[in-house]
TILO-665229 format. One line per 3 residues: number of its first residue (from 1); their letters; for each residue z, x, y of C-alpha. Coordinates in pm, whole numbers, plus 50000, padded with zeros to 5 digits. Each point is the difference from the previous one (the first is absolute). Layout:
BEGIN
NUM	a	Z/X/Y | ...
// end
This chain:
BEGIN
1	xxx	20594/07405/13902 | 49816/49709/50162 | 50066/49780/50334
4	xxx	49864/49842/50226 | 49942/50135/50343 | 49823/49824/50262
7	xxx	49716/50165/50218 | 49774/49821/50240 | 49650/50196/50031
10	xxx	49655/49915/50123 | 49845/49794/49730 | 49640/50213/49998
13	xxx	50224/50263/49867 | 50151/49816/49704 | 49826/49861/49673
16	xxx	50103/49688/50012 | 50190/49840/50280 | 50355/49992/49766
19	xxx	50195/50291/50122 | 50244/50139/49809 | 50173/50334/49901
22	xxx	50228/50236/49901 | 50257/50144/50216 | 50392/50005/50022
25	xxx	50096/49779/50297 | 50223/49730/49944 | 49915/49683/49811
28	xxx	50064/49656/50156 | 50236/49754/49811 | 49940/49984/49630
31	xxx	49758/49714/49941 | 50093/49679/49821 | 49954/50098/49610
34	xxx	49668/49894/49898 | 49872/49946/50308 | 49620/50091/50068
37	xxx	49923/50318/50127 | 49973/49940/50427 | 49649/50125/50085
40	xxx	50004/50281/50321 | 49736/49909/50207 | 49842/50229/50299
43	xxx	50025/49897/50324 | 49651/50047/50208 | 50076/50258/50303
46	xxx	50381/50080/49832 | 50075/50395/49969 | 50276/50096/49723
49	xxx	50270/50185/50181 | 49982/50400/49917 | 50157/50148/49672
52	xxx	50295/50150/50162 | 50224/50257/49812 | 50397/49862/50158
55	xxx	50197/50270/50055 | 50300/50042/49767 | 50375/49781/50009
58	xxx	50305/50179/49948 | 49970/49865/49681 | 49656/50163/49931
61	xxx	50088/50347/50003 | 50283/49905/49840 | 49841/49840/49661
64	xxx	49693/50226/50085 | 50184/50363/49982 | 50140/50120/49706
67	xxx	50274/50172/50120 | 50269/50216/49868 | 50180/49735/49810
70	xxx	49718/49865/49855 | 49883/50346/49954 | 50277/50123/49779
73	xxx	50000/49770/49713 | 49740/49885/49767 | 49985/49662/49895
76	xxx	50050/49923/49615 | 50070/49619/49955 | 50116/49640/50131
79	xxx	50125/49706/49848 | 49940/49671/50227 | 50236/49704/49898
82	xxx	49934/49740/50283 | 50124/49639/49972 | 49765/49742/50215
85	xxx	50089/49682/50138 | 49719/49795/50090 | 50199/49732/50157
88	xxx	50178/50172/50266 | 49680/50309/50013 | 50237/50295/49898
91	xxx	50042/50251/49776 | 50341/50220/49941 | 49974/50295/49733
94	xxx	50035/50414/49933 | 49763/50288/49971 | 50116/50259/49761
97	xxx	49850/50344/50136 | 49943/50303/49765 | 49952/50320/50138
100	xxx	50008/50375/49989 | 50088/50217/50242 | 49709/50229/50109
103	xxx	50247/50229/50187 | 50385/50002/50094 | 50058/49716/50195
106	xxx	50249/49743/50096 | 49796/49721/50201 | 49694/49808/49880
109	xxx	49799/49733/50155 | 49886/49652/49878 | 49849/49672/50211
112	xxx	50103/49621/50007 | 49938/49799/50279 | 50276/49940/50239
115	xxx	49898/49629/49971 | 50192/50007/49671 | 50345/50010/49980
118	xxx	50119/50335/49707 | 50288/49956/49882 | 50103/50323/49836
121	xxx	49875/50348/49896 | 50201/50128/49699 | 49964/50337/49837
124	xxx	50248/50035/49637 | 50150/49710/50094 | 50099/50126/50372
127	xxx	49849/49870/50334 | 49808/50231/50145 | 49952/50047/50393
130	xxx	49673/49905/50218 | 49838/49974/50291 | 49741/49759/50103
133	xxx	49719/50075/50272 | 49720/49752/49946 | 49913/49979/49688
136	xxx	50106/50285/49881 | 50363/50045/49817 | 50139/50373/49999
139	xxx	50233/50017/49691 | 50301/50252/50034 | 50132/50140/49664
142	xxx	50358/50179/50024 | 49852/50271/49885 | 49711/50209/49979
145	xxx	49787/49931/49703 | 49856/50270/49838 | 49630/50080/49936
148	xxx	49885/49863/49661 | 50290/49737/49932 | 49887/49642/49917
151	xxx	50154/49728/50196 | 50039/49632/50054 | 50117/49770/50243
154	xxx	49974/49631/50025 | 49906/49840/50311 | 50151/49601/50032
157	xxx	49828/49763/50224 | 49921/49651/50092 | 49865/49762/50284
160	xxx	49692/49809/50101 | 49651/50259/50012 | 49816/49919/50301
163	xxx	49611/49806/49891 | 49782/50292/50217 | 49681/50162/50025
166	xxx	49641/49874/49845 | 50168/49931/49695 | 50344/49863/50069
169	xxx	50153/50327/49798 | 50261/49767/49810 | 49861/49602/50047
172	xxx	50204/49726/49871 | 49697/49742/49959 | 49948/49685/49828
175	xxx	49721/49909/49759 | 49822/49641/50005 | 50267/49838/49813
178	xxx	50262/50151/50217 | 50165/50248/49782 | 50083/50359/50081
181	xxx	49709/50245/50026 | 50182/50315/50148 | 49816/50304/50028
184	xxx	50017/50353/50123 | 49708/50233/50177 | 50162/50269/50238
187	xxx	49743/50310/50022 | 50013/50008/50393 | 50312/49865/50068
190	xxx	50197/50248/49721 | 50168/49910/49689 | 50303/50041/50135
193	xxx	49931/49666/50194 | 50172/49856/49667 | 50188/50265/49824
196	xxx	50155/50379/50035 | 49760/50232/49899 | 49928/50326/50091
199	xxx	49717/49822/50221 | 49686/50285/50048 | 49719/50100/49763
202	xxx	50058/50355/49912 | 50282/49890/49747 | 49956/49776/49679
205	xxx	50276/49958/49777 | 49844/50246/49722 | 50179/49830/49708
208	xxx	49887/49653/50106 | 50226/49681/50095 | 50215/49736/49887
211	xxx	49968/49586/50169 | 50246/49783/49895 | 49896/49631/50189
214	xxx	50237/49694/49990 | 49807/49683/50072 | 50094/49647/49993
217	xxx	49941/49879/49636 | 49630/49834/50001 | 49886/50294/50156
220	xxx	49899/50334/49920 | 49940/50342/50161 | 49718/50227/49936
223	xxx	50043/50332/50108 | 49818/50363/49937 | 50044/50177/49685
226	xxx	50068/49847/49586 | 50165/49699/49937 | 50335/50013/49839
229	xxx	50112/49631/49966 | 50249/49793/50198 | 50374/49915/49992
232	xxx	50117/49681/50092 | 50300/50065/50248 | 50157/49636/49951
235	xxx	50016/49920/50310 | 49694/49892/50056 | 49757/50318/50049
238	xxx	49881/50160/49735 | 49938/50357/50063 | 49603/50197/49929
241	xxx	50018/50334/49884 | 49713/50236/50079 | 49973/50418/49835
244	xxx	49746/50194/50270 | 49897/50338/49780 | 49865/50185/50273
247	xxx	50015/50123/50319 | 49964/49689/50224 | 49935/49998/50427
250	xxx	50299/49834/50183 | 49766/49710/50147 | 49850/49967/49633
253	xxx	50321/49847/49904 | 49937/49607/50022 | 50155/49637/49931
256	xxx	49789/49732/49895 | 50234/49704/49902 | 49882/49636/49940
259	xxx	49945/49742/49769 | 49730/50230/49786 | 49807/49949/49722
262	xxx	49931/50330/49763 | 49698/50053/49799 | 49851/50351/49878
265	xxx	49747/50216/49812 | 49932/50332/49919 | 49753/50259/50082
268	xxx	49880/50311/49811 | 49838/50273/50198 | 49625/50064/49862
271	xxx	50076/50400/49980 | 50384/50030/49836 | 50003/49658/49852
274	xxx	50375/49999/50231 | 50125/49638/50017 | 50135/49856/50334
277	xxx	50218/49653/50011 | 49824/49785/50207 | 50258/49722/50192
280	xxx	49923/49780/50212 | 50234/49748/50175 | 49866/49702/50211
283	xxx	50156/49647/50148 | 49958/49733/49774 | 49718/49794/50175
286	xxx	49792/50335/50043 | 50073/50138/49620 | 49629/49898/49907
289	xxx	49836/50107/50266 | 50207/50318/49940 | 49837/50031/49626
292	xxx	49671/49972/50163 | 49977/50262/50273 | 50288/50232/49833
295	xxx	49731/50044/49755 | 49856/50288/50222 | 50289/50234/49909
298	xxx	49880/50168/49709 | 49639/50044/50185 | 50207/50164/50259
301	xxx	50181/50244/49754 | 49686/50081/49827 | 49859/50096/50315
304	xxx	50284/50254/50162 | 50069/50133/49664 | 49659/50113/49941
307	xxx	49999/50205/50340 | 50374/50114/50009 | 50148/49964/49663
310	xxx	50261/49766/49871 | 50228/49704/50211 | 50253/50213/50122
313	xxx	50292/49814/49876 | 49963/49848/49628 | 50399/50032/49928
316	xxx	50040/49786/50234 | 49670/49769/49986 | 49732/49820/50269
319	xxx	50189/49668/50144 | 49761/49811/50234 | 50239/49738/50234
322	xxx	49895/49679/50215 | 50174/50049/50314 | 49951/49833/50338
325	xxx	49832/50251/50161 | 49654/50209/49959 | 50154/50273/49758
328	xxx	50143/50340/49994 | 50034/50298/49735 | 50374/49953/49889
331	xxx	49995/50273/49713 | 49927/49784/49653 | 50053/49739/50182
334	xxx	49680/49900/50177 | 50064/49687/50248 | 49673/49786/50048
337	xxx	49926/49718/50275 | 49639/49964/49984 | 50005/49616/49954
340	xxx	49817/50057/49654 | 49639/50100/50164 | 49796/50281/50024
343	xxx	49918/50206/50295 | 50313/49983/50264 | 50108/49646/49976
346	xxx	49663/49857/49936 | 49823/50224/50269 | 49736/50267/49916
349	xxx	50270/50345/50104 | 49688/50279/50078 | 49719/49705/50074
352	xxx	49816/50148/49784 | 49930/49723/49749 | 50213/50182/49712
355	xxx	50346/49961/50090 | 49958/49634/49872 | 49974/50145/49643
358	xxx	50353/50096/49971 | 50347/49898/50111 | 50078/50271/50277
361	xxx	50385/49986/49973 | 50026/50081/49637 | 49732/50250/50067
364	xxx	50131/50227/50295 | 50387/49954/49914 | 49966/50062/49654
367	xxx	49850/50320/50077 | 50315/50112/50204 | 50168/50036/49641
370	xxx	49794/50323/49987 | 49952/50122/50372 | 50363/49872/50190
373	xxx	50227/49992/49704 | 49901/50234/49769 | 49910/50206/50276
376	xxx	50172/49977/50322 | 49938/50099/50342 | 50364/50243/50096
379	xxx	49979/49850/50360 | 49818/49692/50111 | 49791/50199/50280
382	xxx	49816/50098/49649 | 49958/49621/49866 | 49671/50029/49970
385	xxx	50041/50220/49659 | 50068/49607/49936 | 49801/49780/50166
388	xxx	49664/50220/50053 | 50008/50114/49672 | 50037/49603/49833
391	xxx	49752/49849/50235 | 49770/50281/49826 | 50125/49854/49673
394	xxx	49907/49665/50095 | 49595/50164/50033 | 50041/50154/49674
397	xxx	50108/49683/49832 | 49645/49831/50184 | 49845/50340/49813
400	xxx	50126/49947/49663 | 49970/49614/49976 | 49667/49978/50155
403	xxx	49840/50326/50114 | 49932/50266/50271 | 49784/49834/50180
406	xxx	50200/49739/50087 | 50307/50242/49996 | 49835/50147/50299
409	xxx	49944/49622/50168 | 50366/49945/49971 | 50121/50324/50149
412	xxx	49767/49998/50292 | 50131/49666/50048 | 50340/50136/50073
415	xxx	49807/50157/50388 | 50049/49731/50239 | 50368/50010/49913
418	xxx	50052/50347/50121 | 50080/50057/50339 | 50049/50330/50066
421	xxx	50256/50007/50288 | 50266/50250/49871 | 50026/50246/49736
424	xxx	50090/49868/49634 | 50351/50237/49955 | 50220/49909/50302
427	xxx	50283/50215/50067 | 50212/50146/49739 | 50314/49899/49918
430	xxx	50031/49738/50224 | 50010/49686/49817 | 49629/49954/50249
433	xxx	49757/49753/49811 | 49638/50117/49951 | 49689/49805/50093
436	xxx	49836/49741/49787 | 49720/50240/50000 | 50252/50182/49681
439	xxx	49809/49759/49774 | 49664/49947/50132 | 49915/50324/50121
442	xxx	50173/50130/49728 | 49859/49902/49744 | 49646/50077/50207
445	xxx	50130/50375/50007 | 50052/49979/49599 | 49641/49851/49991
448	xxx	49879/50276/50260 | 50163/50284/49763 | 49848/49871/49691
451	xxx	49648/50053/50153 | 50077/50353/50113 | 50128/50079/49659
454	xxx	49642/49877/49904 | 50094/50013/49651 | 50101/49599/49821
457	xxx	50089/50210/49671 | 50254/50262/50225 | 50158/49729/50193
460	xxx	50075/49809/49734 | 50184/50216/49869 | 50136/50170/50290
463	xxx	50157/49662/50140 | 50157/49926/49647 | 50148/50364/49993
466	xxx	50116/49973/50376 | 50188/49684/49887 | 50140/50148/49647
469	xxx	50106/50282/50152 | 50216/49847/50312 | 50113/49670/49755
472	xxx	50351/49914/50095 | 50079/50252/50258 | 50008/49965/50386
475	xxx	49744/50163/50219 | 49876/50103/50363 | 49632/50033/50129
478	xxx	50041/50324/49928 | 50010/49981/49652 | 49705/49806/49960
481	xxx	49816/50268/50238 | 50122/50259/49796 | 49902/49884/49685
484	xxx	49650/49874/50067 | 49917/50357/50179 | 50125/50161/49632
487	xxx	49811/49753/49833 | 49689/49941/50160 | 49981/50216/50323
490	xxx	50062/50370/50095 | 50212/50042/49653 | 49692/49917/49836
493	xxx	49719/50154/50219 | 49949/49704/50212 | 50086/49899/50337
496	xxx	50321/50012/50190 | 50107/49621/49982 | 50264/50062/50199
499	xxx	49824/49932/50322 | 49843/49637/49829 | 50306/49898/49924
502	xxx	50122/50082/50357 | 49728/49827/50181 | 50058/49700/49826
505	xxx	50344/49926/50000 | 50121/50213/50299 | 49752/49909/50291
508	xxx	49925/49680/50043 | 49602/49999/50055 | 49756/50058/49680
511	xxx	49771/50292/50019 | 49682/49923/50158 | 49667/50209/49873
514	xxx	49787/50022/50270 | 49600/50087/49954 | 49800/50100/50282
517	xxx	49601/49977/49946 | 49731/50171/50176 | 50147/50319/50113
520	xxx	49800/50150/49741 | 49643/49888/49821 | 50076/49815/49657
523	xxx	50345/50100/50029 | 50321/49794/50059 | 50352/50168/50097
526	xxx	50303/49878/49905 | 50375/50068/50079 | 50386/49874/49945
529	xxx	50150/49838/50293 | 50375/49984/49861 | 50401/50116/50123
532	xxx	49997/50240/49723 | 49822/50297/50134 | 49970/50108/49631
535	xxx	49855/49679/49853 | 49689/50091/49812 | 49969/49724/49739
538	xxx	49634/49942/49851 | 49830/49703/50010 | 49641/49829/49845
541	xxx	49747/49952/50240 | 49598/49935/50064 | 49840/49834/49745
544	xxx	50212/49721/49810 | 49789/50028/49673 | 50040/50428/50008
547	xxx	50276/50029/50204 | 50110/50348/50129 | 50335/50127/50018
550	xxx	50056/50221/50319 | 50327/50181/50065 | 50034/49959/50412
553	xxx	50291/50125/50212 | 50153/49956/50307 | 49882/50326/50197
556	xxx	49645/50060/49985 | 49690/49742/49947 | 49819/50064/49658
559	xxx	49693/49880/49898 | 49756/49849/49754 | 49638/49919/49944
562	xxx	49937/49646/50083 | 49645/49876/50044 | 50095/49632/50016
565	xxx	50086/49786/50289 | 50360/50025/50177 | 50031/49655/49860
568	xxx	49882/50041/49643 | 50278/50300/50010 | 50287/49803/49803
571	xxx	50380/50165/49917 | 50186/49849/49680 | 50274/49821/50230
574	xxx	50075/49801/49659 | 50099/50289/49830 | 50182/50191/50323
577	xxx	50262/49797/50228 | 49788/50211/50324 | 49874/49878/50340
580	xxx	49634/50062/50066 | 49860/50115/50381 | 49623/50028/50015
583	x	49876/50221/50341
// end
């Protein structure tokens, strides 16, 4: 995912005096399509208010728990048919739900906004029973459903979705000539913002999805998954039908309707010779400079496939989307607002003097197609399985296309972002939104872990095999814990990781090595400072052309021979995300 967020900091600490960043508060209005990208400018003497984790809504815990009717049925499949008037900014249409029963039960929950009006929820033919609280809808069967039976129910609906949050969640725009450019980007907010859905992370339909769009005739829709034509509904909408293969995340699930034009290509992955469908959709007065920059796709494949194996979703092919906004990772269905430049809207993103090479947006939401959709975080305290992990992408897409060296450039570029002011997983099952510091500091951890691996040949392969082997499932911190410590820790005679991991995404502050110099002749001691009592990561210091990789811990000072100067005594801080306190 990528937004905007705006932070005001002391210009000494930035690279340049642009500020701008990830995060997940809300987005003002949706700019004027086309418009160039407003420039965020720091303020001399101006402080940034505090990154603040809110305490849950009523509606938090609800979407945030899964609870007992959420917890005893496993989601198998939806079809979407949704009609769409642009004129009066509606929408009215049903949500067939397939499920199967996990355990006898006779209640099951699903979300829609109350700002919608639903109309009906029908079971064989029969209306079923509900409650509303929220969000939420508790469904009442009239009787108990047994464990293992398949069921569906369709959920009817209509009414006007409320424009909301940084990227309006379901915008009715216009393009320059006026027509409908209608759009759909609801990852805070909740799909269920714009349809019933079983709206939390744990649960993708296993079997995939069916979207059936009616649009006025002159437009068309293009949504996740394959293509499967249109049918003219003589009344003047014609109706897009989309085939989603796989498991798809609710907010994944996106509209882009306007007055598009289609072109395509194919790509064929250097290792299987696999071909991927390559469409791309753009407004008519931007469909060359569409050819131009869309060009970087199958650069971007090569690069992601080589480190984690094939695009995850080649039944249902790599769209790429001009929307009116800066993009986001809609499964296969990629939407871009980049204005056609590199960098972030024409800015260099890490200051750096690389992020000019490439187009950012197609970059860093592409990769979500591997970490965010084909693997997905089962609560969004753990989001930064998502956006920690692609940031890192985004560094090894610098390392394929033009090195290490300036790999390493572009990742330490990601520091003055960071901010350090509350731990990376929030609370669990809360609906609570992590820091920006998921992507930055993230990705900085990923960079961190490579270096104590110490081994380019091992972590190559270990981060394609940690992908492979969690491809289309949901996980928790937990499970990435667990399998790096089997992979490349204590299951394979190294370290316990589990404190790194800990340190870095459950404490807020970085570890900090601290040397101390002239307790002892030719000597200098050195220590952990960190939260995790147990942290004992290693790290290359002393000499930067034969450095030396020491193993300190928190508890005791150890020491080294060091006949140099305190100041000629240099730690690898490009390799290892680590403060640094000289006594």
């Amino acid at each position: 995912m990528f937004f905007l967020r705006i932070r005001v900091v002391m210009a000494a600490m930035l690279c340049c005096p642009v500020v701008s960043a990830f995060g997940q508060t809300a987005k003002p209005a949706t700019p004027a399509p086309q418009a160039s990208a407003q420039k965020l400018v720091t303020t001399p003497g101006r402080v940034r208010p505090p990154d603040v984790l809110k305490p849950p809504t009523e509606d938090d815990l609800l979407r945030g728990a899964y609870g007992p009717y959420r917890a005893n049925n496993d989601l198998l499949f939806y079809h979407l048919k949704l009609r769409v008037d642009p004129d009066t900014k509606s929408i009215a249409g049903t949500n067939l739900v397939r499920f199967r029963m996990l355990q006898d039960g006779q209640k099951i929950q699903l979300e829609l906004t109350p700002e919608l009006t639903l109309d009906s929820i029908t079971w064989q033919g029969k209306a079923l029973t509900y409650t509303r609280q929220q969000r939420s809808l508790f469904i009442q069967f009239p009787q108990t459903q047994p464990r293992g039976k398949v069921e569906e129910i369709t959920v009817a609906y209509h009414g006007q979705p409320v424009t909301q949050g940084r990227f309006g969640c379901f915008s009715f725009d216009k393009d320059k000539e006026g027509k409908p450019w209608i759009t759909t980007a609801c990852e805070e907010e909740g799909a269920s913002v714009w349809w019933p859905n079983k709206d939390q992370w744990r649960d993708e339909p296993q079997d995939g999805m069916l979207i059936d769009v009616a649009v006025p005739n002159g437009l068309i829709d293009v949504s996740n998954g394959r293509a499967e034509g249109s049918t003219p509904l003589g009344d003047g909408y014609t109706e897009w039908h989309w085939h989603v293969h796989y498991p798809i995340n609710n907010y994944d699930v996106a509209l882009n309707i306007g007055e598009f034009q289609h072109f395509d290509g194919v790509h064929i992955n250097k290792q299987t010779g696999q071909k991927t469908t390559l469409d791309y959709y753009a407004l008519p007065e931007d469909l060359d400079k569409a050819k131009v920059q869309f060009a970087q796709v199958p650069e971007m494949l090569d690069a992601y496939e080589h480190y984690f194996g094939e695009y995850p979703f080649d039944e249902d092919g790599y769209k790429l989307i001009e929307v009116p906004y800066a993009g986001m990772e809609h499964q296969s269905a990629v939407a871009y607002g980049n204005h056609f430049t590199n960098g972030y809207y024409g800015r260099d993103w890490t200051g750096v003097g690389i992020s000019m090479k490439f187009d950012f947006i197609i970059i860093h939401e592409s990769g979500h197609e591997w970490f965010g959709n084909a693997i997905t975080a089962r609560d969004r305290s753990d989001m930064w399985i998502h956006e920690g992990w692609t940031t890192y992408m985004e560094v090894l897409y610098v390392e394929y296309r033009w090195g290490r060296a300036d790999a390493i450039r572009y990742v330490n570029g990601l520091k003055p972002k960071v901010q350090n002011e509350r731990p990376i997983i929030p609370p669990r099952f809360t609906n609570a939104e992590p820091p920006q510091d998921q992507y930055f500091k993230g990705a900085l951890m990923l960079n961190t872990l490579r270096s104590v691996i110490g081994d380019d040949k091992k972590w190559f392969a270990d981060i394609h095999d940690f992908y492979q082997h969690f491809k289309y499932q949901t996980i928790m911190t937990e499970d990435v814990v667990s399998w790096w410590n089997q992979r490349a820790g204590t299951g394979n005679g190294g370290m316990d990781l589990t404190p790194f991991f800990n340190q870095y995404l459950r404490h807020k502050d970085i570890p900090t090595l601290e040397l101390r110099f002239g307790s002892a002749p030719g000597q200098v001691e050195y220590r952990w400072k960190a939260d995790e009592p147990a942290f004992a990561m290693p790290i290359e210091v002393g000499d930067p052309q034969h450095w030396t990789k020491v193993k300190p811990v928190t508890t005791e000072w150890k020491s080294m021979p060091w006949a140099g100067t305190p100041q000629s005594f240099q730690v690898a801080t490009d390799l290892y995300y680590v403060n640094v306190v000289k006594e």
